[in-house]
Residue frames as qw, qx, qy, qz and C-alpha x, y, z in Angstrom:
[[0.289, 0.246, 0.413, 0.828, -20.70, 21.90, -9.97],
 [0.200, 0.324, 0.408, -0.830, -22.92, 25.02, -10.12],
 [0.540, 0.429, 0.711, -0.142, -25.95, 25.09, -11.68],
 [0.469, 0.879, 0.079, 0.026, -25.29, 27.96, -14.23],
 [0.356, 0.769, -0.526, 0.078, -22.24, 27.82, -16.40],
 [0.763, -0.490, 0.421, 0.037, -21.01, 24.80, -15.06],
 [0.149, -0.563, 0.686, 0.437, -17.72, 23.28, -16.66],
 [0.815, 0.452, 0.026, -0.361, -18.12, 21.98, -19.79],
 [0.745, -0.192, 0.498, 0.400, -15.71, 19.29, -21.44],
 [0.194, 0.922, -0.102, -0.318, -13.67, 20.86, -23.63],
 [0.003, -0.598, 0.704, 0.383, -11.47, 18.23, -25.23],
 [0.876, 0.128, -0.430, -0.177, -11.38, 14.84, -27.13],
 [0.670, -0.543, 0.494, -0.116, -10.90, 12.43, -23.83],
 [0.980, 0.118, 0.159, 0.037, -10.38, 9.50, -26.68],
 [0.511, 0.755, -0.321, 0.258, -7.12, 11.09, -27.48],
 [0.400, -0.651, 0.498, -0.411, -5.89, 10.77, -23.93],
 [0.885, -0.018, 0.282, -0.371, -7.33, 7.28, -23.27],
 [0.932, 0.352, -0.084, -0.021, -5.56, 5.84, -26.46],
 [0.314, 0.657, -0.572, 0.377, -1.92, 6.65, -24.83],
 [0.480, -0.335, 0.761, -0.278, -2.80, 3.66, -22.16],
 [0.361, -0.145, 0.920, 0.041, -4.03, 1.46, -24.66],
 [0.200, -0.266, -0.680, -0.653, -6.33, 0.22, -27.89],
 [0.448, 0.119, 0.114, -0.878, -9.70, 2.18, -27.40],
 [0.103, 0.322, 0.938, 0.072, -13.14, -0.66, -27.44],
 [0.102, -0.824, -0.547, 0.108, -15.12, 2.50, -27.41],
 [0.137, 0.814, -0.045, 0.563, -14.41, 6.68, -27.50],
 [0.336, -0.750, 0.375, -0.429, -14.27, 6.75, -23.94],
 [0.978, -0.141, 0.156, 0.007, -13.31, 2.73, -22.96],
 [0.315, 0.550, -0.773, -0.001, -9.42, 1.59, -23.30],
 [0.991, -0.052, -0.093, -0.086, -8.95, -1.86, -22.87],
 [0.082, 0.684, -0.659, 0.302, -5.67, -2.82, -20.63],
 [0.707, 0.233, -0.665, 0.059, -4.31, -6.13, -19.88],
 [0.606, -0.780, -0.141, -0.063, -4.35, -7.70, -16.53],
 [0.584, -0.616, 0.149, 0.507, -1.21, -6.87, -14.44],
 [0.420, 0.595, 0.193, 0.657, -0.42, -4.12, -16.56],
 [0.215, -0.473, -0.215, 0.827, 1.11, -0.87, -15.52],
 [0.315, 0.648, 0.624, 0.302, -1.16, 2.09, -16.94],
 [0.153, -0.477, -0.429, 0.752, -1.35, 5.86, -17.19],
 [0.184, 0.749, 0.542, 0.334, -3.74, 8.61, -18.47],
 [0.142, -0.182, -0.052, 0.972, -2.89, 12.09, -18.75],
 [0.164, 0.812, 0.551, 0.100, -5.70, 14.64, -19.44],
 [0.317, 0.545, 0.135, 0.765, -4.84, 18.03, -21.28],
 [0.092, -0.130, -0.292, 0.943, -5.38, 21.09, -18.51],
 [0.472, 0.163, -0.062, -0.864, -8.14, 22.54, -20.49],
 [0.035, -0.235, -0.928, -0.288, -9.86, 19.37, -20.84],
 [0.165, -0.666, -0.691, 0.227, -12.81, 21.28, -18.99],
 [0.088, 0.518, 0.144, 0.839, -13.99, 25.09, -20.04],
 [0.232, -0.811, -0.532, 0.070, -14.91, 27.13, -17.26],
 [0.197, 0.734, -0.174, 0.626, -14.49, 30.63, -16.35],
 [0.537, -0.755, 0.258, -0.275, -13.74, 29.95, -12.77],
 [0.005, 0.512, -0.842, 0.168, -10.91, 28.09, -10.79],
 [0.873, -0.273, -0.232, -0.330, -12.08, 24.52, -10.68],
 [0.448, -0.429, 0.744, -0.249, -11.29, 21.50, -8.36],
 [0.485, 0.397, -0.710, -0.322, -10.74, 17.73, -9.47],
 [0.535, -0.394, 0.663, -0.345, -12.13, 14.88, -8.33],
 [0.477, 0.116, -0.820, -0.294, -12.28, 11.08, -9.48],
 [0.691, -0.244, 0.566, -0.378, -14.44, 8.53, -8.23],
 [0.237, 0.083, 0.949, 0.189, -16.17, 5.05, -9.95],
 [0.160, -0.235, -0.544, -0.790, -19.22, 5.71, -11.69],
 [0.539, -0.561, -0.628, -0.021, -21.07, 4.31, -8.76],
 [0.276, -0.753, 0.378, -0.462, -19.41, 7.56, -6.85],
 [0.987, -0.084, -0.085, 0.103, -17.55, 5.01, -5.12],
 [0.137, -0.884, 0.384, 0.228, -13.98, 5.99, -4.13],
 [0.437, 0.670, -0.593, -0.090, -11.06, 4.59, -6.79],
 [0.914, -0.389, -0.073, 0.087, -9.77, 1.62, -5.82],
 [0.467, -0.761, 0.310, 0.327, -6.41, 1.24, -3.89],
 [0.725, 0.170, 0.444, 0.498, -4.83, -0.10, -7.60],
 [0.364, 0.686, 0.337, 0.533, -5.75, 3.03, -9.39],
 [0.340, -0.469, -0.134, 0.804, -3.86, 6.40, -7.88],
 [0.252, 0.778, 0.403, 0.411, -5.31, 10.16, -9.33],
 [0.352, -0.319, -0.060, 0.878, -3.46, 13.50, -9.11],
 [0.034, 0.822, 0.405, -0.398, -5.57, 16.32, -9.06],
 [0.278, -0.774, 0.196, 0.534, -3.24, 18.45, -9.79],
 [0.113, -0.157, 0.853, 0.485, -1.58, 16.54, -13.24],
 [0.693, 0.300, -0.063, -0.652, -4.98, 15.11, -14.06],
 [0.519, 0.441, -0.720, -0.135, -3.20, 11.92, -14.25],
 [0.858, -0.245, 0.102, -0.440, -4.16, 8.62, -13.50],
 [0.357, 0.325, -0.871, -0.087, -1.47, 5.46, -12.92],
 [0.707, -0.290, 0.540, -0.353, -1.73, 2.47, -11.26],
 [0.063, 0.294, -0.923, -0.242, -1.49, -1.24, -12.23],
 [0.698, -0.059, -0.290, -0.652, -4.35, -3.57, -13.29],
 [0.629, -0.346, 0.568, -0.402, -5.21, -6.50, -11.38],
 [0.049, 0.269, -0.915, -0.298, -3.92, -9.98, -11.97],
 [0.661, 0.397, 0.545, -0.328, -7.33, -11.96, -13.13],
 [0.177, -0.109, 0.842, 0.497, -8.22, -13.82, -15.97],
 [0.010, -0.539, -0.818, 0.202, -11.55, -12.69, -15.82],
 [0.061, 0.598, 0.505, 0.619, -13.16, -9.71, -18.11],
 [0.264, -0.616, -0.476, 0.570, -13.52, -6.96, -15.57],
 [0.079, 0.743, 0.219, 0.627, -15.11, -3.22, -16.70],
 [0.380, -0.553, -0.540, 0.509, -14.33, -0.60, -14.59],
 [0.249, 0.754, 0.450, 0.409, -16.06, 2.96, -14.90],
 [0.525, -0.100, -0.244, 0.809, -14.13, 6.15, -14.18],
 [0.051, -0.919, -0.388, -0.051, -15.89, 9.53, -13.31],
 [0.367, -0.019, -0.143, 0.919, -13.26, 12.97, -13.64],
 [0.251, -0.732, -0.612, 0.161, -15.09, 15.29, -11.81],
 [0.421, 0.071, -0.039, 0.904, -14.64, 19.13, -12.20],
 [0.345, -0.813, -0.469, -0.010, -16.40, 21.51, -9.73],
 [0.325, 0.506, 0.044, 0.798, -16.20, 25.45, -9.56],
 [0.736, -0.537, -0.334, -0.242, -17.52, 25.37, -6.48],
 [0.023, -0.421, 0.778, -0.465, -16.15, 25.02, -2.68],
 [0.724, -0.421, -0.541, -0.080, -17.26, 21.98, -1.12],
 [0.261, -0.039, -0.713, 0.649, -15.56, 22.35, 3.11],
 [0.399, -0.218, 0.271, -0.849, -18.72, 24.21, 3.67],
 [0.777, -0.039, -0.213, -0.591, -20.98, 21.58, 2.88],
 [0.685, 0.113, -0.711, 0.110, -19.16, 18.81, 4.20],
 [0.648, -0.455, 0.304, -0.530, -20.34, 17.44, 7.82],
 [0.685, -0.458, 0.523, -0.220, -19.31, 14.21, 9.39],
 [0.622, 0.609, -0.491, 0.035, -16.39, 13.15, 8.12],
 [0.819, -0.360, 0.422, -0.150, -15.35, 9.80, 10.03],
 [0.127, -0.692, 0.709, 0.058, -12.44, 7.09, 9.50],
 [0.996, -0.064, -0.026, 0.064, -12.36, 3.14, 9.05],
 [0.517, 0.700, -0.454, 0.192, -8.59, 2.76, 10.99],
 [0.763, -0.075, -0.539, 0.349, -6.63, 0.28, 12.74],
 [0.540, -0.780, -0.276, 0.156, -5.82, 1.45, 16.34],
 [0.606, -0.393, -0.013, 0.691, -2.62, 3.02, 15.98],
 [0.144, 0.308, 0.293, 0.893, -4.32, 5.73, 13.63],
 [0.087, -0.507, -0.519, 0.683, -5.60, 8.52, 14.50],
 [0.257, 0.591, 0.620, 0.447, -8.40, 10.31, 12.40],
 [0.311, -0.014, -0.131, 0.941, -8.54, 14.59, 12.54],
 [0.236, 0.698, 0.612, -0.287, -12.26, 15.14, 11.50],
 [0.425, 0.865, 0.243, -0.110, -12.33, 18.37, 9.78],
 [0.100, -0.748, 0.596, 0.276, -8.86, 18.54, 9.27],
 [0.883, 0.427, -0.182, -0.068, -8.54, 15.37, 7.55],
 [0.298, 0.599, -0.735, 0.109, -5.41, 14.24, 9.25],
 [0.986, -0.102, -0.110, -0.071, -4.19, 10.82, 9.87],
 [0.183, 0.609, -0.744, 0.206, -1.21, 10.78, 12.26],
 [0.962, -0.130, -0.055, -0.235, -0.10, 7.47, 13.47],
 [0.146, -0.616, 0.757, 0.161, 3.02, 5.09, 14.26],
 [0.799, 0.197, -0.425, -0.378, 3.17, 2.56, 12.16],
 [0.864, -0.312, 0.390, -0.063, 3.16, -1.14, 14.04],
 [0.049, 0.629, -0.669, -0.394, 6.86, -2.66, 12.72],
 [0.367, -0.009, 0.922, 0.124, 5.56, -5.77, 11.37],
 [0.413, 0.723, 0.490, -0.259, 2.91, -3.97, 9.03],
 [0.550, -0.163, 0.562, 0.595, 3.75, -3.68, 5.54],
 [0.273, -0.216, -0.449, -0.823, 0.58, -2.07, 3.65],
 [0.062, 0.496, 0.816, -0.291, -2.73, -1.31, 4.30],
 [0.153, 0.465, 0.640, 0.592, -5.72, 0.13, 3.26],
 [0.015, 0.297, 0.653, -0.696, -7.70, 2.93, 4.96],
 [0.007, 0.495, 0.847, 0.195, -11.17, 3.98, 4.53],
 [0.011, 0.391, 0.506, -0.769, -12.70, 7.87, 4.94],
 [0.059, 0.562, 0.735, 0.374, -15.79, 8.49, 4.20],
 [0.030, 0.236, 0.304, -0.923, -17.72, 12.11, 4.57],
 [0.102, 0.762, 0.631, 0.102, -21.61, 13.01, 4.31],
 [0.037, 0.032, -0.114, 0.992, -22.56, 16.88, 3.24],
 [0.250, 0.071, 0.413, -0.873, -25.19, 18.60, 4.14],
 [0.636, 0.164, -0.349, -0.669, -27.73, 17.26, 1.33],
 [0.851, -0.161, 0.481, -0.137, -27.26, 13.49, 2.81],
 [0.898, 0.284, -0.296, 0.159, -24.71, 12.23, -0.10],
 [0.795, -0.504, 0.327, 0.075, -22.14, 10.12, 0.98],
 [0.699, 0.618, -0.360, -0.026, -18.62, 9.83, -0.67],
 [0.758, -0.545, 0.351, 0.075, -15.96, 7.71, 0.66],
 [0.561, 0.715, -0.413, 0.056, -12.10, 7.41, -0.47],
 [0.979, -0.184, 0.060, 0.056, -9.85, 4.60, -0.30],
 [0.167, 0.901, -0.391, 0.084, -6.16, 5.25, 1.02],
 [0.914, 0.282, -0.289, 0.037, -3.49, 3.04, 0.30],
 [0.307, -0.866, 0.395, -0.008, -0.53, 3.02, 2.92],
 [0.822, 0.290, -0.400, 0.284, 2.98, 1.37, 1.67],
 [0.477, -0.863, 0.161, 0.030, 4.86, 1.36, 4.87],
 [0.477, 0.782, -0.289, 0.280, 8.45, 2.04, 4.52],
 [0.695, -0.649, -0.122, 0.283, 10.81, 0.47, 7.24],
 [0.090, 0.973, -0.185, 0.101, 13.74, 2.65, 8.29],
 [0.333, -0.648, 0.684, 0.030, 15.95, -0.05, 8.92],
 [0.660, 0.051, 0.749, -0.026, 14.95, -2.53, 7.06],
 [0.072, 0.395, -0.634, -0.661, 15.60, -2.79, 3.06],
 [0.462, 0.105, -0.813, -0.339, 14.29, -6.41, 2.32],
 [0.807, -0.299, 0.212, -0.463, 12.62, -9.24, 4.14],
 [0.427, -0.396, 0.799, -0.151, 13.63, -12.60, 5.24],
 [0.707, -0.009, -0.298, -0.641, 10.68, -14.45, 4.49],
 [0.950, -0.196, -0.025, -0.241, 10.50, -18.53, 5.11],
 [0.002, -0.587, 0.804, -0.094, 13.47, -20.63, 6.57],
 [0.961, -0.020, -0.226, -0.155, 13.20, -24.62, 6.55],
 [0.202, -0.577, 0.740, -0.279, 14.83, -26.61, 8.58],
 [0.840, -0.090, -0.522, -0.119, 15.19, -30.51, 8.44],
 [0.691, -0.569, 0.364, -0.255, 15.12, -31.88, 12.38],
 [0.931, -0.033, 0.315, 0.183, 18.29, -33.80, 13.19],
 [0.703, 0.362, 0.132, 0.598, 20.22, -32.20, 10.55],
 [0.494, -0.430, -0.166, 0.737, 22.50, -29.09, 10.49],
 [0.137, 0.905, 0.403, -0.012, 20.77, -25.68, 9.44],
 [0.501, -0.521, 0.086, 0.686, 22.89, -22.87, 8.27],
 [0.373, 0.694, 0.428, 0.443, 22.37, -19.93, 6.05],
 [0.287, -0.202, -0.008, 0.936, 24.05, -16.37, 5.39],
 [0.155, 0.841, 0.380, -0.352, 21.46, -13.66, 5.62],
 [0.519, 0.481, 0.221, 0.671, 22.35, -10.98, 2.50],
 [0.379, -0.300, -0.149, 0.863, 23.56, -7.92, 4.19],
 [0.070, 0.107, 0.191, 0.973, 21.29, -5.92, 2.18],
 [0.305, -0.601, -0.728, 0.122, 18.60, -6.60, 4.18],
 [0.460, -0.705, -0.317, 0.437, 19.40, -3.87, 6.29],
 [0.509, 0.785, 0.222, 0.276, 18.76, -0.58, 4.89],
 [0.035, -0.956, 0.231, -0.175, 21.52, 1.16, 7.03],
 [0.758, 0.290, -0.511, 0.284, 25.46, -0.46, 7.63],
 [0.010, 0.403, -0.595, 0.695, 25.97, 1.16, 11.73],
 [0.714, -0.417, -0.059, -0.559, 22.76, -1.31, 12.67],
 [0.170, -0.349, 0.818, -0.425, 22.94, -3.90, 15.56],
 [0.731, -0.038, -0.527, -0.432, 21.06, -7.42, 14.55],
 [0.234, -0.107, 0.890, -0.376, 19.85, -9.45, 17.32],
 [0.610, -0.068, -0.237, -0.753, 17.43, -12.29, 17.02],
 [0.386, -0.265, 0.713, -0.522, 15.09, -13.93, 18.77],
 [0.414, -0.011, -0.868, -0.273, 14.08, -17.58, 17.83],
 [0.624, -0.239, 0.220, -0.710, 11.41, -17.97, 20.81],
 [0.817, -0.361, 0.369, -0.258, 10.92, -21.08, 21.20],
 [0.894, 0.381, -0.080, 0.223, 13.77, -22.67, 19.11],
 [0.111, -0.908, 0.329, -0.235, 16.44, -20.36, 21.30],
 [0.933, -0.116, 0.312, -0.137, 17.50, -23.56, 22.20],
 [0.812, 0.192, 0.434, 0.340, 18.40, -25.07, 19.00],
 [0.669, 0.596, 0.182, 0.405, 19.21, -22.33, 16.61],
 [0.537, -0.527, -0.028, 0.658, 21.99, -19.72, 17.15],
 [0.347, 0.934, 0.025, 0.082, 22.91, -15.94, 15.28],
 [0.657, -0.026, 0.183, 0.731, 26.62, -14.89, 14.19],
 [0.208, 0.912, 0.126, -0.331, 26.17, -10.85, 13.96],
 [0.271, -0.586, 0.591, 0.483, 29.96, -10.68, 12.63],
 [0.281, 0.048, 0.886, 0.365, 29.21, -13.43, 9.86],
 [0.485, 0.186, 0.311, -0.796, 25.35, -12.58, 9.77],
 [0.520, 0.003, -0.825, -0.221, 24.63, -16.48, 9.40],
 [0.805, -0.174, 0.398, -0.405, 21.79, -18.33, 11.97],
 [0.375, 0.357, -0.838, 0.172, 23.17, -21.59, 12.34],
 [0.367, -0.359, 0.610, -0.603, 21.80, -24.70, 14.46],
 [0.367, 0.001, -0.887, -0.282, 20.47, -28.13, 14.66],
 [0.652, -0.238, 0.011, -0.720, 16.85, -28.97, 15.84],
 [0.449, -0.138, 0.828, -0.306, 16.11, -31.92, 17.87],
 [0.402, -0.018, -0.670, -0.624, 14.30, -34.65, 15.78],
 [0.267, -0.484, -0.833, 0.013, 11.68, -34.85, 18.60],
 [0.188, 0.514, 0.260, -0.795, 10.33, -31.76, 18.57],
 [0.403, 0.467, 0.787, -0.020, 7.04, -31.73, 16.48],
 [0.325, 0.268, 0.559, 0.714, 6.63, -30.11, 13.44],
 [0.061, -0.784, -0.508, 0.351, 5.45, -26.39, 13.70],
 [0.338, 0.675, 0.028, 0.655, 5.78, -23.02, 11.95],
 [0.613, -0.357, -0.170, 0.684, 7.93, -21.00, 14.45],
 [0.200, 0.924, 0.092, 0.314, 7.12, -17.26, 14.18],
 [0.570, -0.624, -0.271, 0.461, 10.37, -15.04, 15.30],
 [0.292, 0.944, 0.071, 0.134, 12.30, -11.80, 14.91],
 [0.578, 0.298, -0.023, 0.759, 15.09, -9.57, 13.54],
 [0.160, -0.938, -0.035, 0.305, 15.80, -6.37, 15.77],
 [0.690, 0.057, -0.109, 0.713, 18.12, -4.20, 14.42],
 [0.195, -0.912, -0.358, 0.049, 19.15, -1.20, 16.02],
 [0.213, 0.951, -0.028, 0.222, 20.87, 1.82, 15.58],
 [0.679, 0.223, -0.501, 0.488, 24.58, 2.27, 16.40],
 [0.103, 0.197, -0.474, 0.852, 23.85, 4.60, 18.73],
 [0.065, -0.227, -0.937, 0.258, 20.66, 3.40, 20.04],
 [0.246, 0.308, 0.183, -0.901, 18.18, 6.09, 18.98],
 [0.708, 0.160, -0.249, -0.641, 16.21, 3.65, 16.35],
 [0.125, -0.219, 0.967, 0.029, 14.94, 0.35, 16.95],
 [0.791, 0.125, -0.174, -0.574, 12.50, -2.04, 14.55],
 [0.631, -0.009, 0.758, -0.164, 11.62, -5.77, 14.89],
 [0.575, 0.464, -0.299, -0.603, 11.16, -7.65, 11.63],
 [0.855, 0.046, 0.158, -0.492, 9.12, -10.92, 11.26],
 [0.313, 0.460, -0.702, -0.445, 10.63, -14.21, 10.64],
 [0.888, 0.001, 0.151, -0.435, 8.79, -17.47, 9.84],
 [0.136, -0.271, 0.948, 0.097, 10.58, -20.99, 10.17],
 [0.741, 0.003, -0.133, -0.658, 8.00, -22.45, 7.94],
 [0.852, -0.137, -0.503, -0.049, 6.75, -25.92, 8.87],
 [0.123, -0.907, 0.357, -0.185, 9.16, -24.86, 11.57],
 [0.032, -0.463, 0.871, 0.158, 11.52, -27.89, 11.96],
 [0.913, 0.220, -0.024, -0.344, 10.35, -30.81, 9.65],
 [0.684, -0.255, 0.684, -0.007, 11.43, -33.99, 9.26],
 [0.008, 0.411, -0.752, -0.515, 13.25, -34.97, 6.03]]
């Protein structure tokens, strides 16, 4: 903010606040755990005569966690509360500065897995996502010129392009016959090609694409193991292909 005339709140916030939930305080709502939540805030909550800019942090300046999502733009806060049974306070800071900050901002660095890439003063983050990666958090943090330090936490929901749903665990009793119809809506696109690979069970367990049923009977002397393999499917015309994770849990157990 500047130092003269800086914005000035310019509404009642407790009016806002009480459309996510009973108020413990003017500025405090109180919201249940796994609860979905949002807060709107009026445009003019803030008086200045100049164009401002919006930021949110924690009270500790601290960047939002990845539960709580803030739109500049709206002023509007969703997100869902975390599942605990455990009393948890968490302090919100809306921030409104009349001000540019890009001058003042100097080393501006990343916390990201290898297959991102981090832009520096550009702030972009291109990357391919790895197909067996489903969410993740990332971390950037910038210092300005005065030595503070702010750092914001970005949620990624990756999105497969062939893939709708997930498998998840398959059991299998050793010795006995194994057979199960996959639900066709797995697969978020109907021209795909499903091949999979059972690694070390390639052996014992077999795929029907026509039927899309896996089908097979495990030796009952092979030793109980979880069995990681995958689902390819791939485009009719061969221009997309993803891999997607399945787990034979315990991988063949013994009745």
């Amino acid at each position: 903010m500047s130092k003269d005339n800086s914005p000035r709140v310019n509404a009642n916030i407790s009016q806002a606040l009480s459309a996510a939930g009973p108020l413990s305080g003017p500025n405090t709502v109180a919201i249940k755990a796994s609860q979905d939540f949002e807060v709107s805030f009026p445009s003019d909550v803030f008086d200045s005569d100049s164009k401002l800019s919006y930021f949110a942090t924690l009270s500790d300046h601290t960047s939002l966690p990845a539960w709580i999502s803030f739109d500049p733009s709206l002023l509007h806060f969703t997100g869902t509360t975390p599942p605990t049974s455990i009393l948890q306070y968490f302090g919100i800071l809306l921030i409104a500065s009349d001000t540019p900050d890009d001058r003042d901002i100097q080393s501006p660095s990343a916390d990201l897995p290898d297959w991102l890439a981090f832009g520096g003063n550009s702030f972009d983050v291109p990357g391919t996502a790895p197909s067996e990666l489903s969410s993740q958090d990332l971390t950037i943090s910038t210092k300005d010129i005065y030595g503070d330090l702010a750092q914001h936490t970005v949620h990624l929901n990756v999105v497969s392009e062939s893939f709708s749903g997930t498998v998840g665990t398959l059991n299998i009793t050793m010795g006995e016959l194994f057979k199960v119809q996959l639900p066709q809506p797995i697969l978020a696109k109907d021209d795909e090609v499903v091949t999979v690979d059972f690694t070390t069970l390639v052996v014992h367990m077999h795929f029907n694409p026509t039927t899309f049923t896996i089908f097979g009977t495990v030796s009952e002397d092979m030793s109980p193991q979880v069995v990681q393999c995958s689902m390819a499917a791939t485009s009719k015309y061969g221009s997309l292909k993803e891999s997607h994770g399945v787990e034979w849990g315990e991988g063949a157990q013994s009745a």
